[in-house]
C-alpha positions in Angstrom: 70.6 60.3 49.8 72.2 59.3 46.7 75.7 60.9 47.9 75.5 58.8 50.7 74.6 55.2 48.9 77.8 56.2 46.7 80.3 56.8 49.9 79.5 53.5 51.3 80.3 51.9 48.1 84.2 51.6 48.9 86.3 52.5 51.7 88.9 55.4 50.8 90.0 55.9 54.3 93.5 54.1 53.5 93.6 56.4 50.6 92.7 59.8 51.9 95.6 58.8 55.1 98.1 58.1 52.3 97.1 61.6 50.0 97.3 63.3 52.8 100.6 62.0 54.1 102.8 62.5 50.7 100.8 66.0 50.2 102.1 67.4 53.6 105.7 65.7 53.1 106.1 67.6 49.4 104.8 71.0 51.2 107.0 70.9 53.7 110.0 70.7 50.8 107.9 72.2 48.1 106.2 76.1 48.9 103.1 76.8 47.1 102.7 74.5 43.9 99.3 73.1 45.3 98.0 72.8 41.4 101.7 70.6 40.9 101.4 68.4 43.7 97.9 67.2 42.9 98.3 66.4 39.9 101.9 64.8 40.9 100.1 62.6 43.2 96.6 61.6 40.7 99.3 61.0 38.4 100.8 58.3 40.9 97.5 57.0 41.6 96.2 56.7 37.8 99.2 54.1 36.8 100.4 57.4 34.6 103.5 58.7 33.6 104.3 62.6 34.1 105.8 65.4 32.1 106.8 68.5 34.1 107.2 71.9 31.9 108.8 74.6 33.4 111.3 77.3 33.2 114.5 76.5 35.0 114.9 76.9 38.8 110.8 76.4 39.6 111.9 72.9 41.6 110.4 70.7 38.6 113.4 68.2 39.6 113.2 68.3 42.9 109.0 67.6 42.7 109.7 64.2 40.8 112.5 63.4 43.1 110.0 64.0 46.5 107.6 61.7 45.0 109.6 58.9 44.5 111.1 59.6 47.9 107.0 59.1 49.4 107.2 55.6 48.1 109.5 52.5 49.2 110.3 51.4 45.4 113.5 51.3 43.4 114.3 54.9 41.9 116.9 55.9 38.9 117.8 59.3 37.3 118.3 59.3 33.7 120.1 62.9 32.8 119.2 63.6 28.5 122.0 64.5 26.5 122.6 64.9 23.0 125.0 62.4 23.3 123.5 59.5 25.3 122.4 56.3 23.7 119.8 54.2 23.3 121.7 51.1 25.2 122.5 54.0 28.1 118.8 53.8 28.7 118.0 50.3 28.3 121.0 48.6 29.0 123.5 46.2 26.8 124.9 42.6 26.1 128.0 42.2 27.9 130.3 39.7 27.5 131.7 37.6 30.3 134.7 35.5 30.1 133.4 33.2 32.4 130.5 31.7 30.7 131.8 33.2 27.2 128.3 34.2 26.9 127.0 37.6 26.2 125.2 38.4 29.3 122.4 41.5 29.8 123.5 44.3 32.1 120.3 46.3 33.1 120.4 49.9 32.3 118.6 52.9 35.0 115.1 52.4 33.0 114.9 49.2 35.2 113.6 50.7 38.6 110.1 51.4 39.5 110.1 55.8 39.3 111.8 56.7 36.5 113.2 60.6 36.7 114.2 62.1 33.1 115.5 65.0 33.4 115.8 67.5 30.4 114.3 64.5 28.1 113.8 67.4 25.3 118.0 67.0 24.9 118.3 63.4 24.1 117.8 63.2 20.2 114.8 61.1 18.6 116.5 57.7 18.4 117.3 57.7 22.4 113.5 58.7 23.0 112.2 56.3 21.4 113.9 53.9 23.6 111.6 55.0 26.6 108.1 54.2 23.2 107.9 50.4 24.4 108.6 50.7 28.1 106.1 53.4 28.9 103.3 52.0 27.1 103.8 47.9 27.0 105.9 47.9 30.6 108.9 46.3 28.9 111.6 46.3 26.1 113.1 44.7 23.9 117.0 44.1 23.4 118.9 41.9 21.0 115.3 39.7 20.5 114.6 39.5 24.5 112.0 40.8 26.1 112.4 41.9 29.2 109.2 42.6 31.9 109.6 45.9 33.9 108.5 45.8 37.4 105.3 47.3 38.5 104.8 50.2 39.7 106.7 51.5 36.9 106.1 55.4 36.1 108.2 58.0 34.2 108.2 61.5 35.8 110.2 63.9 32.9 111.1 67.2 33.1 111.5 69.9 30.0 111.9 73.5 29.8 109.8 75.1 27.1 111.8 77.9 26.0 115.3 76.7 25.6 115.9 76.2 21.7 119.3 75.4 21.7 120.7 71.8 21.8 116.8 70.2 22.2 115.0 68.1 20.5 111.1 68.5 20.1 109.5 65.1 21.4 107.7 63.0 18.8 103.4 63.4 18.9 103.8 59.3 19.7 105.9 59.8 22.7 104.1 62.9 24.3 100.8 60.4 23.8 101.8 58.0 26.5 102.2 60.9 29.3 99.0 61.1 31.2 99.6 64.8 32.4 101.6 67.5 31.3 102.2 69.7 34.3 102.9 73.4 33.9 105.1 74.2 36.9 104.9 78.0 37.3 106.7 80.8 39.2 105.9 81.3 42.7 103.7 83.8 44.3 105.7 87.1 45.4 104.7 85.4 49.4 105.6 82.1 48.4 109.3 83.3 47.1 109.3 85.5 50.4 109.4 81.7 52.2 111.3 80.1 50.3 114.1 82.8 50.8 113.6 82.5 54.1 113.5 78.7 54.0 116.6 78.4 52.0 118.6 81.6 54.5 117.8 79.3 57.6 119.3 76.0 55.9 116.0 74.1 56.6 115.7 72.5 52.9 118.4 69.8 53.1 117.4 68.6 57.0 113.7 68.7 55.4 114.5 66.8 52.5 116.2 63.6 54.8 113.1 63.8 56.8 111.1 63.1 54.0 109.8 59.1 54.9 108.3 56.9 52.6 104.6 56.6 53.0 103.8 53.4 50.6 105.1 50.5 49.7 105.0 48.8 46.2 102.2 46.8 47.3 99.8 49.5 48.3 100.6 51.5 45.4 98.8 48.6 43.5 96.0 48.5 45.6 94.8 51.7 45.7 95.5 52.1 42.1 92.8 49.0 41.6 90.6 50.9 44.3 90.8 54.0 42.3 90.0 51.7 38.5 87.2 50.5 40.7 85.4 54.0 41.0 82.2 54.6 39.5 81.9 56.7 36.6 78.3 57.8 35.5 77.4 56.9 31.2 76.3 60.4 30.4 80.0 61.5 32.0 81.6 59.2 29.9 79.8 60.7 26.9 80.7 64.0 28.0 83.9 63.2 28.2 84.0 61.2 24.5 82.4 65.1 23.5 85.4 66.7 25.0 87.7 64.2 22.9 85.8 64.4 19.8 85.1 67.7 19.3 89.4 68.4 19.3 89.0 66.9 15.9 86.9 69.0 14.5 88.2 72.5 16.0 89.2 75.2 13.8 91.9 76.0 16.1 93.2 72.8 15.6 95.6 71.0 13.0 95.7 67.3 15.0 93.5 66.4 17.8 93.4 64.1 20.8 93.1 59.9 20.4 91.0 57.4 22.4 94.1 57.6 24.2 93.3 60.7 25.4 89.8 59.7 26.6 90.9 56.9 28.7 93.5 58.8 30.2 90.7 62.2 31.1 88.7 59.4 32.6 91.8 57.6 34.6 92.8 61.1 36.0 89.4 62.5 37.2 88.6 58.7 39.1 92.2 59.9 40.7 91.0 62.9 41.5 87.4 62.0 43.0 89.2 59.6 45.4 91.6 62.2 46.7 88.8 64.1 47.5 87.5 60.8 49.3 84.7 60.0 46.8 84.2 56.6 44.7 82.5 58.4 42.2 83.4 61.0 39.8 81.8 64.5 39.0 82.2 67.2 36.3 84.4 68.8 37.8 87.3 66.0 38.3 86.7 65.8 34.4 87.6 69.7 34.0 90.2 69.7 36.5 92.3 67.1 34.7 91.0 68.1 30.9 93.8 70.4 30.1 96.8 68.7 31.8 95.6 65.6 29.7 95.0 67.1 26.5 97.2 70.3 26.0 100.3 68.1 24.8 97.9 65.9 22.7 96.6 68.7 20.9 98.4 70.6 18.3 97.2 74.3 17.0 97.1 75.5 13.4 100.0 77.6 11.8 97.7 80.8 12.3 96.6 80.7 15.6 99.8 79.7 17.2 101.4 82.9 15.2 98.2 84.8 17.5 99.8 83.5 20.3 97.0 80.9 21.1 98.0 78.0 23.9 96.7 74.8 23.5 95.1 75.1 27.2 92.8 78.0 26.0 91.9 76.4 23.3 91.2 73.4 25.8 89.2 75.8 28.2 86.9 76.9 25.0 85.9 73.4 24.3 84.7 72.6 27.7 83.0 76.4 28.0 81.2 75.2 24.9 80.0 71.7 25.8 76.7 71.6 28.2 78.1 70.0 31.7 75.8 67.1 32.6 74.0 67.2 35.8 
């Protein structure tokens, strides 16, 4: 009874059509990844911005590139390089011989999906170009400020074992991505398709088949749908346990911000509506715990030298907090 006075409380049924329309038009491209493409799409939903981590050749390009082809918004590709500047980013004063002004030339950050590939290449002062936009939705050049348009969402890509010529992304910046998503190696069956995918030359027709399924405008309403969800007060304390007790792990040297809470929160209200509920469970909070906190988290000296992750360490603080029910 109490299931069904929460289902009538909003109507999903424009979002569950829209899920359900990008999910089948990133499988068609995209074999297996079912883990990826959820949390590429609650990512979407959640206002969030996205950090892909994945050995080379696992399609973590490609993934960001689908998703922005599934919506009818403005898209740029930024490619990281020890050498690219701040201003290559952001843009520069120009100056134009006609007004004899200095005029603003927009750089690829203005657009609405954002794709940064390799961003672990670009050194610290060229990341922090991307500190303002991701979090206030706008930066700053020569004294202006300049508004980004909305939807505006950063989808990165890094690959975690490549030393040489990267740059390890400041604590600050990895703070402002909602997920980090852990693309990993196919299934022996799934690489058996894509083989076969790739020897029948399907890829490239399927990829200019790909349509977009919503516009700027219903990105915004579904995302104040989804903000609209109900979330339980002992949830929201379990989820403030989660958070806290990352501060206070042995495991541990720095743990998670209120940041970090909002964003566990934000995630599993993305997740409830994808599975066409306005209200959110334990389980959405589990499901999105370690994508939101395993890049906020950082492990002692000794336990990273035992070969510890930051996800298990993740996975023994919920195993050790009682799940409200």
């Amino acid at each position: 009874m109490e299931q069904e006075m929460f289902n009538q409380r909003t109507d999903l049924s424009q979002l569950s059509a829209a899920v359900d329309q990008i999910r089948q038009s990133l499988s068609h491209v995209i074999i297996g990844q079912k883990d990826t493409i959820d949390l590429l799409i609650a990512g979407l939903l959640a206002d969030g911005h996205l950090l892909l981590e994945g050995v080379p050749g696992v399609a973590k390009t490609l993934s960001a590139k689908l998703v922005a082809k599934c919506i009818s918004a403005t898209f740029s590709r930024i490619q990281f390089t020890p050498d690219l500047m701040p201003s290559d980013v952001l843009g520069t004063a120009v100056f134009s011989p006609k007004t004899a002004e200095f005029q603003f030339r927009q750089g690829p950050i203005f657009g609405n999906i954002i794709l940064v590939d390799e961003i672990n290449r670009a050194p610290a002062k060229t990341q922090s170009a991307l500190f303002e936009a991701m979090e206030e939705r706008q930066i700053t050049v020569d004294g202006n400020t300049y508004k980004l348009e909305e939807p505006f969402m950063v989808l990165a890509t890094q690959n975690p074992i490549e030393q040489e010529g990267t740059y390890r992304l400041p604590e600050a910046q990895l703070d402002r991505f909602l997920f980090k998503i852990e693309v990993k190696y196919p299934s022996l069956a799934e690489e058996i398709e894509i083989l076969t995918s790739q020897h029948q030359q399907k890829t490239e027709d399927q990829l200019k088949e790909i349509k977009a399924v919503l516009s700027v405008e219903q990105i915004k309403t579904l995302r104040a749908t989804i903000k609209s969800l109900f979330v339980e007060p002992k949830l929201l304390a379990y989820v403030a346990q989660i958070t806290h007790e990352t501060r206070h792990n042995k495991s541990l040297y720095l743990g998670a911000s209120p940041r970090a809470s909002l964003a566990i929160v934000n995630g599993a209200k993305a997740i409830a509506a994808m599975a066409g509920r306005d209200f959110v469970t334990p389980d959405d909070i589990i499901k999105v715990a370690a994508p939101v906190l395993a890049h906020r988290i950082m492990l002692s000296p000794e336990k990273e030298m035992e070969g510890l992750t930051t996800a298990d360490v993740v996975a023994q603080i919920i195993k050790k907090i009682e799940v409200p029910r």
